[in-house]
N, C-alpha and C positions, 0 to 999 in steps of 0.2 A: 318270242316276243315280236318277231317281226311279222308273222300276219297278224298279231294283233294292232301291228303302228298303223296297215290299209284303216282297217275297221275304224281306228282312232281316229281318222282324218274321216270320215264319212261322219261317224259321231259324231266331232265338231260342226258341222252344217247344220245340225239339229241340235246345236245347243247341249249335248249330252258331250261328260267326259270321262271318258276311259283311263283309270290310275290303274296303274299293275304294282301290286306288292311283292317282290323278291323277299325268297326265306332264302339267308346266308347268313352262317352265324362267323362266318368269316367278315362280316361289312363290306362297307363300301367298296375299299381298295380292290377287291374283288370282283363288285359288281359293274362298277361306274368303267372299268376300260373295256368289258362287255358289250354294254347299252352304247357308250362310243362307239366301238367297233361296226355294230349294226346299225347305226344313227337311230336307233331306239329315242324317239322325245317325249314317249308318254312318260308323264308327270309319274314317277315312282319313290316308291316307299322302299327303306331296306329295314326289312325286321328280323332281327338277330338273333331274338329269342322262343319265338313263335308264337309270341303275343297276339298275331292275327289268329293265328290257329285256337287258340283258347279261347279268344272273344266269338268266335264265330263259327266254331267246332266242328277244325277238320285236324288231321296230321298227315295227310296227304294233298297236293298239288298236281296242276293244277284248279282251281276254280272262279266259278263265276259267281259273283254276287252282285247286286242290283241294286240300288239304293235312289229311293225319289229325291226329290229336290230339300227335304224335310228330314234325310238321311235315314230315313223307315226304309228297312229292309223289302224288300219287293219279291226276291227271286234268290236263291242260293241254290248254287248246284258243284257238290260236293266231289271232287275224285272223275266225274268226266266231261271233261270240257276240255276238246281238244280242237282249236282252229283250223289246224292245218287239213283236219275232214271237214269236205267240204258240205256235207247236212248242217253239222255244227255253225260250219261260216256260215252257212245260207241262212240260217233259223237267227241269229245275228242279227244280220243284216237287214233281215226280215222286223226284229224289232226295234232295229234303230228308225229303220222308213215308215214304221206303221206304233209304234211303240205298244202292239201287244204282245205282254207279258203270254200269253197262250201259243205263241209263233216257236218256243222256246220248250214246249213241252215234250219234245223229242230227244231231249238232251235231261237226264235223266242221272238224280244222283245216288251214289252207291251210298250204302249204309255204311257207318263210320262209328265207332265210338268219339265222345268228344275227349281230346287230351287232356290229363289232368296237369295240375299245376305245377307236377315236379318235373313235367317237361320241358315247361319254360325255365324252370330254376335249371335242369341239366343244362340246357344251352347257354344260361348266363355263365355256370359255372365253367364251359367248354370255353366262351369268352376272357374271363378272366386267365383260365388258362394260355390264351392265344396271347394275351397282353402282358400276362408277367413271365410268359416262358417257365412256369411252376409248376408241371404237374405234366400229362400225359394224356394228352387230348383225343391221342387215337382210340386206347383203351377206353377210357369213358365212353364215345363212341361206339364201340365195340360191342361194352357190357349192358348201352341201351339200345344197340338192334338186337344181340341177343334177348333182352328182358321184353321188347315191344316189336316182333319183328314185321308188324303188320304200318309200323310208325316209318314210314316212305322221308317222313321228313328228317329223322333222326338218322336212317340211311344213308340217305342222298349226302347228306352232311359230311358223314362217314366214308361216301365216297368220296367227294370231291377232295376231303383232307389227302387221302389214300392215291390217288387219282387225277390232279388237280390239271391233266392234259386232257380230261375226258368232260370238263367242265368249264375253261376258261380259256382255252384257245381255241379260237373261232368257235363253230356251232356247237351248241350242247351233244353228246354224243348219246341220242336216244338209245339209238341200236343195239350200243354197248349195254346201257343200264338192262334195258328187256332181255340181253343174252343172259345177264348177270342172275336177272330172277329168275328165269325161264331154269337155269342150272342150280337155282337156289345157292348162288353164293354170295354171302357179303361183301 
């Protein structure tokens, strides 16, 4: 998130603004001493159940989507959009200063099924598990990387429960997650 907070503050000169949606079906408490930590101030959403991912059909992060002033979709780019390469940042940037959509065609997204709707029910129900201390939240977890193991969002989830040093003290630990899949292990 933090090269996207540069981009954010160029955005703002032109009028455009940058909201980033956080998937953590953990909330807030999770998220918000994060985005402190990095002085993160784009305006963020915490979606809990992956209800962006169903409206806009992805189950992986993250991505970029577009939206004009009339909130009609412009641009989605699914699974690769990654800032910290700098094509990515350039092609960006490129259409924050010139605002064409065409500047951006280099950034390319990967084919995805869209999640169906029991993915959002899992994650409410992993929620209610977090809230009533009733049930067993890793295994759930667990039984939906094994069932979708291509579903990054239900993993990632799975990690952080599993893991919670490799996601919420200081920087995300990319290197780790790529070792993780690289070895195929959950």
């Amino acid at each position: 998130m933090p090269g996207w907070q540069s981009l954010a503050q160029k955005a703002a000169e032109k009028n455009i603004e940058l909201i980033n949606v956080s998937l953590d079906f953990q909330g807030p408490e999770k998220v918000i001493p994060y985005l402190d930590e990095y002085g993160v101030k784009i305006k963020t959403f915490i979606d809990v159940d992956n209800s962006s991912g169903l409206l806009f059909g992805f189950k992986v992060v993250p991505n970029l989507l577009i939206f004009d002033e009339d909130l009609t979709l412009k641009f989605k780019c699914i699974a690769n959009i990654n800032i910290l390469k700098n094509e990515h940042k350039l092609s960006v940037e490129n259409w924050i200063d010139t605002g064409d959509l065409e500047s951006l065609n280099n950034i390319n997204s990967k084919p995805i099924n869209i999640p169906a709707i029991e993915s959002v029910n899992v994650l409410r129900e992993g929620n209610k598990i977090l809230e009533t201390g009733q049930g067993d939240v890793r295994q759930l977890l667990k039984n939906m990387v094994s069932d979708d193991p291509e579903n990054f969002i239900f993993r990632k989830q799975y990690w952080a429960i599993n893991n919670p040093e490799k996601f919420y003290s200081g920087k995300i630990d990319t290197d780790w997650q790529r070792k993780k899949l690289e070895n195929n292990e959950d």
